[in-house]
Structure formats: C-alpha cells, structure tokens
MINU-204142 format. One record per atom (N, C-alpha, C): x negated, z, y; residue in three letters; residue number from 1; chain; atom name. Coordinates in nm, 2 decimals. Example, Ala and Ser with C-alpha at 12.3 -4.5 7.8 and 13.67 -1.06 7.14 Angstrom:
R  -1.32  0.78  -0.57  Ala  1  A  N
R  -1.23  0.78  -0.45  Ala  1  A  CA
R  -1.32  0.78  -0.33  Ala  1  A  C
R  -1.28  0.71  -0.22  Ser  2  A  N
R  -1.37  0.71  -0.11  Ser  2  A  CA
R  -1.29  0.79  0.00  Ser  2  A  C
***
This chain:
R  -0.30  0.33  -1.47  Unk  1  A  N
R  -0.27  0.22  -1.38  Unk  1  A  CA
R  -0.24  0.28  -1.24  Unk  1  A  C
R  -0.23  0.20  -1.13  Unk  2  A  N
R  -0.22  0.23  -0.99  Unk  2  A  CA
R  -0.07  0.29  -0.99  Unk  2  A  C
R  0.00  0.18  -1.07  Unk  3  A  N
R  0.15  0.25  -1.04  Unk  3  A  CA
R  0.21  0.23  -1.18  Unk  3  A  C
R  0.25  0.31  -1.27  Unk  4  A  N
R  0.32  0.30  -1.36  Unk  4  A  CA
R  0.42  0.18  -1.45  Unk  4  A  C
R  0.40  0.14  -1.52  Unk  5  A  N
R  0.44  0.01  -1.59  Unk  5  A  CA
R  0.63  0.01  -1.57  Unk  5  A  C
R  0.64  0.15  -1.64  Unk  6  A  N
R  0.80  0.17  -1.61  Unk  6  A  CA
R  0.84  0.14  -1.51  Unk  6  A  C
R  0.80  0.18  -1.42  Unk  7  A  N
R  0.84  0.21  -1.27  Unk  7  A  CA
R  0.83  0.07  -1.23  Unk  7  A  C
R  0.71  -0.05  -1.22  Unk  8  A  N
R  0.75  -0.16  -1.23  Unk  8  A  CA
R  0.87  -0.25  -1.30  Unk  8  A  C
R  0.91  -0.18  -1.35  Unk  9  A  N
R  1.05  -0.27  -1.43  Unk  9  A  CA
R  1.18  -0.24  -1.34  Unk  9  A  C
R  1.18  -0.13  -1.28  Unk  10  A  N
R  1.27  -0.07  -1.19  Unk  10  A  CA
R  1.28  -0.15  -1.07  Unk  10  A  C
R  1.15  -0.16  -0.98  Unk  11  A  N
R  1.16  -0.16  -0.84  Unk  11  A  CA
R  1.02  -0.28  -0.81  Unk  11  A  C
R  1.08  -0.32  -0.67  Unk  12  A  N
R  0.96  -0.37  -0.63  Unk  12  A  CA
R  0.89  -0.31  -0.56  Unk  12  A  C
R  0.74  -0.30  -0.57  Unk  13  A  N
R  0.66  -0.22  -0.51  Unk  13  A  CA
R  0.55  -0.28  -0.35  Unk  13  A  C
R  0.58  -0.24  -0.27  Unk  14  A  N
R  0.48  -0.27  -0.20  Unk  14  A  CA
R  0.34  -0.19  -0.16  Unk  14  A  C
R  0.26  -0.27  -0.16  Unk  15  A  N
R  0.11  -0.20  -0.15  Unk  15  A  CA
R  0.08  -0.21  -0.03  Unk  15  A  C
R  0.05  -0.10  0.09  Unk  16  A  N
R  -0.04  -0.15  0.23  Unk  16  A  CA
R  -0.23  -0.06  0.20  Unk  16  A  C
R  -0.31  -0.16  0.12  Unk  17  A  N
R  -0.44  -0.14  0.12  Unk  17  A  CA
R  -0.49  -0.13  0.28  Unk  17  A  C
R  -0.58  0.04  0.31  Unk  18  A  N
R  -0.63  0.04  0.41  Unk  18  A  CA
R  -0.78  0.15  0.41  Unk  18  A  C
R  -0.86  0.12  0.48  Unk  19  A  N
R  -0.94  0.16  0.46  Unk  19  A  CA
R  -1.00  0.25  0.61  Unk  19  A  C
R  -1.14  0.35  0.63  Unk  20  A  N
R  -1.13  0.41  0.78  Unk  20  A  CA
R  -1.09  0.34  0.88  Unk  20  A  C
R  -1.21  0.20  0.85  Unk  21  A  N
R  -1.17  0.12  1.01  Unk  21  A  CA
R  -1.04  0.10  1.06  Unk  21  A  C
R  -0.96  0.02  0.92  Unk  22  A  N
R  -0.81  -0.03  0.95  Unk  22  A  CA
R  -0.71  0.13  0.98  Unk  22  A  C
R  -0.77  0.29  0.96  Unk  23  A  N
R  -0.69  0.37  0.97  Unk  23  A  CA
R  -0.70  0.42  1.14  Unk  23  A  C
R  -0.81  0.35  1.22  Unk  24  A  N
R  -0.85  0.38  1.32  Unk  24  A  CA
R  -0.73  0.32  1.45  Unk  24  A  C
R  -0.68  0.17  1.37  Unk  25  A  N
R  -0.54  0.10  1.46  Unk  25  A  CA
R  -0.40  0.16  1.37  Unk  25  A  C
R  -0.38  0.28  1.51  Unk  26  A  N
R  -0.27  0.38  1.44  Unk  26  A  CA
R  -0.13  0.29  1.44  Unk  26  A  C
R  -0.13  0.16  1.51  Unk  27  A  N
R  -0.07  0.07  1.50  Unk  27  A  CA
R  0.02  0.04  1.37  Unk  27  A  C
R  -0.09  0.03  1.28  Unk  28  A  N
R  -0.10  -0.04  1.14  Unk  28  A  CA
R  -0.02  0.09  1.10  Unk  28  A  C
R  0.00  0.23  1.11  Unk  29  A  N
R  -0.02  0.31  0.98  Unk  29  A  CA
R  0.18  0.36  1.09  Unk  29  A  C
R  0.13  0.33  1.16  Unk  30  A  N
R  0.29  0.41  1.27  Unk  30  A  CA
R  0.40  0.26  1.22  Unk  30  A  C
R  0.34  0.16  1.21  Unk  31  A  N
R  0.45  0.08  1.15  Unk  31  A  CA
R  0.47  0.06  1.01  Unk  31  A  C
R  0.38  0.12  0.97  Unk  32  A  N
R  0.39  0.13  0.78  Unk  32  A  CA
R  0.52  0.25  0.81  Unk  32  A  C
R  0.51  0.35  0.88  Unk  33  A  N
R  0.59  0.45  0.90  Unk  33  A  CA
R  0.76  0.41  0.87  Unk  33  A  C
R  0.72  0.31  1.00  Unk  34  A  N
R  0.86  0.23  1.01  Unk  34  A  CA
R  0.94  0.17  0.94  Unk  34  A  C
R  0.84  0.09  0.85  Unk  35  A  N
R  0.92  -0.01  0.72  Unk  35  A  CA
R  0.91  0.16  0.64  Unk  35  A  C
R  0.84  0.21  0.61  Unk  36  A  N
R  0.91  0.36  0.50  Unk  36  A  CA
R  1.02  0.42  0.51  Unk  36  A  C
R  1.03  0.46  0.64  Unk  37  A  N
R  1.15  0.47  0.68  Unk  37  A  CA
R  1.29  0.40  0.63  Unk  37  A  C
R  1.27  0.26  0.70  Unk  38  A  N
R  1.38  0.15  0.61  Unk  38  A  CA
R  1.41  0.18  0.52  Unk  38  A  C
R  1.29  0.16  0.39  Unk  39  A  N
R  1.33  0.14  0.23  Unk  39  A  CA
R  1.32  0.31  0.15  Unk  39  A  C
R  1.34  0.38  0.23  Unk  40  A  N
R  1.28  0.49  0.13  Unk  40  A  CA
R  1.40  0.55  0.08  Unk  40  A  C
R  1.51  0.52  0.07  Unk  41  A  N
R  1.64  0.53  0.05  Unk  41  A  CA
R  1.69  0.48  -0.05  Unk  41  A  C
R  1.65  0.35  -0.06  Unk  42  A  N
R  1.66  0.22  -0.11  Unk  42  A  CA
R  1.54  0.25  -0.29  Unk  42  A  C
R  1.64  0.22  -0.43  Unk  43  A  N
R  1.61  0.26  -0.57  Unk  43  A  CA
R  1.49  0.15  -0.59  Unk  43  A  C
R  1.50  0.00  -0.53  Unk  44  A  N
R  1.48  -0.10  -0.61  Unk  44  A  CA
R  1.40  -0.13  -0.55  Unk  44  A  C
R  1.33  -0.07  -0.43  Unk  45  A  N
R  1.21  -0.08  -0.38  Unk  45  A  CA
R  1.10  0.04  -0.31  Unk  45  A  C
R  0.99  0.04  -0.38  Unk  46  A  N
R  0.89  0.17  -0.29  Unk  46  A  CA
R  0.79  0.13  -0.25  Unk  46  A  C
R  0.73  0.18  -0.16  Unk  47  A  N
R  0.58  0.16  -0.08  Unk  47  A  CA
R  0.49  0.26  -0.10  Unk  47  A  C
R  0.39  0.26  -0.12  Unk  48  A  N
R  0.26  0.29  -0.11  Unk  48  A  CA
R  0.17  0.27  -0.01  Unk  48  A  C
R  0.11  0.35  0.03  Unk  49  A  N
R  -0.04  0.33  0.17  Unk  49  A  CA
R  -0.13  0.36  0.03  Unk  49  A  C
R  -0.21  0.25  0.02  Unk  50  A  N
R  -0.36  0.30  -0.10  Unk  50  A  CA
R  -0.47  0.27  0.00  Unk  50  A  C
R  -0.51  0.41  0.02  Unk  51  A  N
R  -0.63  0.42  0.09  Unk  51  A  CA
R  -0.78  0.39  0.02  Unk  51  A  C
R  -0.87  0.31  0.04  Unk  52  A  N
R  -1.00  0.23  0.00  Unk  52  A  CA
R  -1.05  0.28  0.06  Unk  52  A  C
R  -1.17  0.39  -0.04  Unk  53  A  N
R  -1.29  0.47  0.02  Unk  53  A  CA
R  -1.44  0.40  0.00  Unk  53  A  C
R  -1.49  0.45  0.03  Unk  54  A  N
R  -1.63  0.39  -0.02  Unk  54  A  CA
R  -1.70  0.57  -0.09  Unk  54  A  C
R  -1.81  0.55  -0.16  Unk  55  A  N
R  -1.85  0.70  -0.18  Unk  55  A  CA
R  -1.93  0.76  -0.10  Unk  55  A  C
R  -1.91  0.73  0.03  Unk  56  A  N
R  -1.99  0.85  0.12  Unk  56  A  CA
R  -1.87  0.94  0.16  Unk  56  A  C
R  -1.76  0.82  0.14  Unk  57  A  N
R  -1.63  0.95  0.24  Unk  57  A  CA
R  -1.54  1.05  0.15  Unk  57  A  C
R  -1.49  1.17  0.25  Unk  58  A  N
R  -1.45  1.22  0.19  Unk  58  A  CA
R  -1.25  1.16  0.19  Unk  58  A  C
R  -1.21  1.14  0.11  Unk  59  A  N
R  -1.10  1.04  0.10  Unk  59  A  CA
R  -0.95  1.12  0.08  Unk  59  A  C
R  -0.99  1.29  0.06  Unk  60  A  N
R  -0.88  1.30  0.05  Unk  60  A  CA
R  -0.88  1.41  0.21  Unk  60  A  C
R  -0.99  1.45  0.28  Unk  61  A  N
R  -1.00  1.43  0.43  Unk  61  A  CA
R  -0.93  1.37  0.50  Unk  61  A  C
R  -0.97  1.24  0.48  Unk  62  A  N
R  -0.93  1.11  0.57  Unk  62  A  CA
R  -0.74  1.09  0.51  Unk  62  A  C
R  -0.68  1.11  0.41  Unk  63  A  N
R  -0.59  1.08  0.36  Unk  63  A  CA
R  -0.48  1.19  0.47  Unk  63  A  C
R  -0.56  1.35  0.48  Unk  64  A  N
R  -0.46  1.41  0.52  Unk  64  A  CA
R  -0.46  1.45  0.68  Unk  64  A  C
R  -0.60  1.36  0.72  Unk  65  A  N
R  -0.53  1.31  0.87  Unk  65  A  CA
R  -0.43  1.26  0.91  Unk  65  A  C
R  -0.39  1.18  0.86  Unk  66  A  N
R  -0.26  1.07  0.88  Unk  66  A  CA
R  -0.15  1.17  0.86  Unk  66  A  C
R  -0.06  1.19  0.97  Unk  67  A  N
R  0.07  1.26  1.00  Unk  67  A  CA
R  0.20  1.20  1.01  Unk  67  A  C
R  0.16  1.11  0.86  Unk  68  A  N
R  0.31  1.01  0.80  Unk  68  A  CA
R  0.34  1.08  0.66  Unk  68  A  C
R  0.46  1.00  0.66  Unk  69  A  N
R  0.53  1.08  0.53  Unk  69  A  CA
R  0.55  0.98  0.41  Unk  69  A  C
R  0.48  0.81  0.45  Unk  70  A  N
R  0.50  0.79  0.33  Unk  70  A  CA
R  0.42  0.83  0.23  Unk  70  A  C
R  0.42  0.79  0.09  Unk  71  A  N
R  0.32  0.82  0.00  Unk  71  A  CA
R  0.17  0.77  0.01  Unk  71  A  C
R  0.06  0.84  -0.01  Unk  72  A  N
R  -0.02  0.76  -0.02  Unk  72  A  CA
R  -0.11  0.80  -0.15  Unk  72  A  C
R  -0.22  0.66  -0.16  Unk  73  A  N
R  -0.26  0.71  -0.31  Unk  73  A  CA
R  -0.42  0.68  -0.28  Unk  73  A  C
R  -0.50  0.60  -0.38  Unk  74  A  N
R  -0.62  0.65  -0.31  Unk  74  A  CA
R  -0.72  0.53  -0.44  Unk  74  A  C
R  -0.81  0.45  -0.40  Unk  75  A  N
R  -0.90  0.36  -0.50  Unk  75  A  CA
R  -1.03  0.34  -0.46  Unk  75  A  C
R  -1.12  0.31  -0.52  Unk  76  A  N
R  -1.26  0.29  -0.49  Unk  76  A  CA
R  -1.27  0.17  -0.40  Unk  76  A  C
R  -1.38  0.07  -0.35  Unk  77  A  N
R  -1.35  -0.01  -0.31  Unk  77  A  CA
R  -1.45  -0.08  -0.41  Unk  77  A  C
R  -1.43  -0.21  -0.41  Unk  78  A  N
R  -1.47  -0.27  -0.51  Unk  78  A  CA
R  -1.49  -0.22  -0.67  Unk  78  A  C
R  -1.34  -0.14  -0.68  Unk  79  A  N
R  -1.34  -0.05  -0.84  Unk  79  A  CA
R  -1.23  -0.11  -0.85  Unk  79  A  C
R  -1.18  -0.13  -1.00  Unk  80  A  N
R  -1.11  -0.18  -1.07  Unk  80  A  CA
R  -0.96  -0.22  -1.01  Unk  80  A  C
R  -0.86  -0.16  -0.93  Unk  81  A  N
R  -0.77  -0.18  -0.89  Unk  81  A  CA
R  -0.74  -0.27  -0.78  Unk  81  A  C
R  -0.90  -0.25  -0.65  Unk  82  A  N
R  -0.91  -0.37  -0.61  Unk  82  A  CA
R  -0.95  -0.50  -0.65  Unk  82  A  C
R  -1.07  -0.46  -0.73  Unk  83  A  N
R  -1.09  -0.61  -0.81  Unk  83  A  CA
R  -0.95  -0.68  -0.87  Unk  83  A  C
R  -0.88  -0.65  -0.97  Unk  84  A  N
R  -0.77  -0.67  -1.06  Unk  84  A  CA
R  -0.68  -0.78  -0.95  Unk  84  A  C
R  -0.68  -0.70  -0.86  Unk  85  A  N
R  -0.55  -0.77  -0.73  Unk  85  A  CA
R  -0.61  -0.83  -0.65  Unk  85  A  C
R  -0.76  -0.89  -0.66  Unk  86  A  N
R  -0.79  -0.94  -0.56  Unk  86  A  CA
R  -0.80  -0.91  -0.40  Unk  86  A  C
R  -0.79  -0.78  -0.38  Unk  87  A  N
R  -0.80  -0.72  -0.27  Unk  87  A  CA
R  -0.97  -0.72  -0.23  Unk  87  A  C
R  -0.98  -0.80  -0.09  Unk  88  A  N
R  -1.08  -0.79  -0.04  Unk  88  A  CA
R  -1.13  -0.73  0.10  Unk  88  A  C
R  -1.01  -0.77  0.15  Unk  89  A  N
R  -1.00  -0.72  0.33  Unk  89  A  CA
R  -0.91  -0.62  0.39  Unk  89  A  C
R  -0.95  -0.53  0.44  Unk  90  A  N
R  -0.84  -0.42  0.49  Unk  90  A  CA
R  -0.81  -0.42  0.63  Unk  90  A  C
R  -0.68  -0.45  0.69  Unk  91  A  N
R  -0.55  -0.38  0.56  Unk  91  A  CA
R  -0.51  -0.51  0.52  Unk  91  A  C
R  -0.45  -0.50  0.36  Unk  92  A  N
R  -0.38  -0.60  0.34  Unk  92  A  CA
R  -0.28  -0.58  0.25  Unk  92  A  C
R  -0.20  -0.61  0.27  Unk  93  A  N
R  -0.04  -0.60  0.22  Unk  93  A  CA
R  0.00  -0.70  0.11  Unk  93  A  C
R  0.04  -0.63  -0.05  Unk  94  A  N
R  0.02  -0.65  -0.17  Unk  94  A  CA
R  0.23  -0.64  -0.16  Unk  94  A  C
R  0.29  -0.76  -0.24  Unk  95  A  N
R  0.42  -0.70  -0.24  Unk  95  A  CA
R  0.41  -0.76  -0.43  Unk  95  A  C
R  0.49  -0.63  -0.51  Unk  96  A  N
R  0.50  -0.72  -0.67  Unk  96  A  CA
R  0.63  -0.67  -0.68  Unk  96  A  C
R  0.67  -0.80  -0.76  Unk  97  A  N
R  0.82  -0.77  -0.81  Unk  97  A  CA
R  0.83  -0.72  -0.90  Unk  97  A  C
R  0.95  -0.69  -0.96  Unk  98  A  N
R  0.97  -0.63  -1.11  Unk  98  A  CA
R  0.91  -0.68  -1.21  Unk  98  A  C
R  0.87  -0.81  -1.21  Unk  99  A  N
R  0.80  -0.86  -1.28  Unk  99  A  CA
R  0.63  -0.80  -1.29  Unk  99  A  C
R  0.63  -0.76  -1.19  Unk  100  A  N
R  0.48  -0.72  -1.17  Unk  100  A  CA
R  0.39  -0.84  -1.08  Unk  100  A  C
R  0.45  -0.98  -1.04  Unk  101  A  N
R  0.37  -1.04  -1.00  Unk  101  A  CA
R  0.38  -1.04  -0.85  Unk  101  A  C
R  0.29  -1.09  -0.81  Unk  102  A  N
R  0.24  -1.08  -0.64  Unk  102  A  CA
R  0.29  -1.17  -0.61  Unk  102  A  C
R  0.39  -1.13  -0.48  Unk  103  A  N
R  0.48  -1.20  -0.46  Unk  103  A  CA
R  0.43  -1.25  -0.29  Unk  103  A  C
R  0.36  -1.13  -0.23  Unk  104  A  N
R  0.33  -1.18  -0.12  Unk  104  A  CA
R  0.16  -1.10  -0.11  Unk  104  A  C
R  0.09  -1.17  -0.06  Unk  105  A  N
R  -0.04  -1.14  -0.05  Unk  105  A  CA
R  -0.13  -1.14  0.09  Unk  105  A  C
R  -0.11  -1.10  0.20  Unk  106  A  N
R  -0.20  -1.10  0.30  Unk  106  A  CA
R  -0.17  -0.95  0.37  Unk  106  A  C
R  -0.15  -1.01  0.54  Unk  107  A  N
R  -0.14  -0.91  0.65  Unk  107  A  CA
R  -0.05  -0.84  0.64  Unk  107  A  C
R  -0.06  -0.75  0.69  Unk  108  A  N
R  0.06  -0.64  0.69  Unk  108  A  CA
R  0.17  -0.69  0.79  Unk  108  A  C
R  0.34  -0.67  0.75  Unk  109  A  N
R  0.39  -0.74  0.80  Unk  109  A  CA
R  0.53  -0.60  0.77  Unk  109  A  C
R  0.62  -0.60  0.92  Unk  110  A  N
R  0.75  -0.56  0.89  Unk  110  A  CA
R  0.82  -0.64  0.83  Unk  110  A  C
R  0.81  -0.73  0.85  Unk  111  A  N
R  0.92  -0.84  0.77  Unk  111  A  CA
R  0.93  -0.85  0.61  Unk  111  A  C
R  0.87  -0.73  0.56  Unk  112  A  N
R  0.77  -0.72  0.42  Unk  112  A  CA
R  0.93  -0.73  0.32  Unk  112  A  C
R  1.03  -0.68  0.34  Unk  113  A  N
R  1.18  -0.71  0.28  Unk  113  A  CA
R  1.23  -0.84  0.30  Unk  113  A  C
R  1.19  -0.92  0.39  Unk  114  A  N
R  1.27  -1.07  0.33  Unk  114  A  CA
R  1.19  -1.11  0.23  Unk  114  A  C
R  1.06  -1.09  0.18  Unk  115  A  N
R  0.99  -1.15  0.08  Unk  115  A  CA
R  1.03  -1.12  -0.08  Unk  115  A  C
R  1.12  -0.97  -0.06  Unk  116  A  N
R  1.20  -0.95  -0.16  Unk  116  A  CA
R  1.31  -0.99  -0.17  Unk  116  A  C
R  1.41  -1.01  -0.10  Unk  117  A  N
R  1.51  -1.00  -0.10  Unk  117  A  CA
R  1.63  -1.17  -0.07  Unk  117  A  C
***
C-alpha cells in the first residue's frame, strides 16, 4: 500500500499528488515546503509529495530535482493508487484520518491542518 495500514492508525496523513507540469509552479512545491515544515514535528500527523509519472519519464530524475526536504514517494498515473483515491488532476491534495477516510479532497491548500484539527 502507498502508506502503511499501522501507520494509518497513528496519524493523519496528508497526500500533495503532483505531477511534471504541476512541479513546473515552484509555488506549489515551496509551499508544500512550508506546511512540512509546520507539521513535521508534530506525531499525529505526516505529509507526503507523491509524484505521478507517466512511463516515458524518468521519475526518480524528476523526484531529485526538487530541493525540499519533505518526503516524497512516487505512483503511476492511472495505476492502482490513483485509481483507488480517485485522483484525477494534478496537484491535488488528499488529507485521511486515522480512520483512513478522505477527509479533504481537492486543491492544495495551507490551511490543510484546520481540516484536521
């Protein structure tokens, strides 16, 4: 699985799905920075950047362009992890609670912790 079942019982996870184009507005990836920063301290919540390749690109290339420190991980596009979450459009910002369910589902957003909290 994308993220470990345990680990969902612990924390709530947030997902920022992005792909080349959306990695082209450094906008998007310098304020992913920013909310990482926030929560990365913090037990009961983690972030994720899952980068959506297609198979011409090389994905772990493009992953280690980016000169951020949050985690990032890595899925096909239209392969199983997108399909499952309904992820269609990049970037879009996935938040699940401990429960596992999606709690918030669109644009990427700093305000991504009032939707937990």
């Amino acid at each position: 699985s994308l993220v470990g079942s345990e680990m969902c019982k612990e924390t709530d996870i947030i997902l920022l799905f992005w792909d080349a184009c959306s990695s082209k507005d450094q906008n998007i990836l310098s304020d992913l920075q920013i909310l990482y920063d926030k929560i990365k301290t913090e037990k009961d919540v983690s972030l994720y950047a899952v980068y959506v390749w297609t198979p011409n690109e090389n994905k772990l290339a493009i992953i280690d362009e980016i000169s951020h420190s949050f985690p990032c991980l890595y899925t096909a596009r239209n392969g199983y992890t997108t399909t499952i979450l309904g992820v269609t459009k990049y970037p879009t910002m996935l938040i699940l609670n401990k429960k596992s369910e999606i709690i918030y589902n669109g644009k990427f957003t700093l305000n991504a912790l009032s939707c937990i909290k």
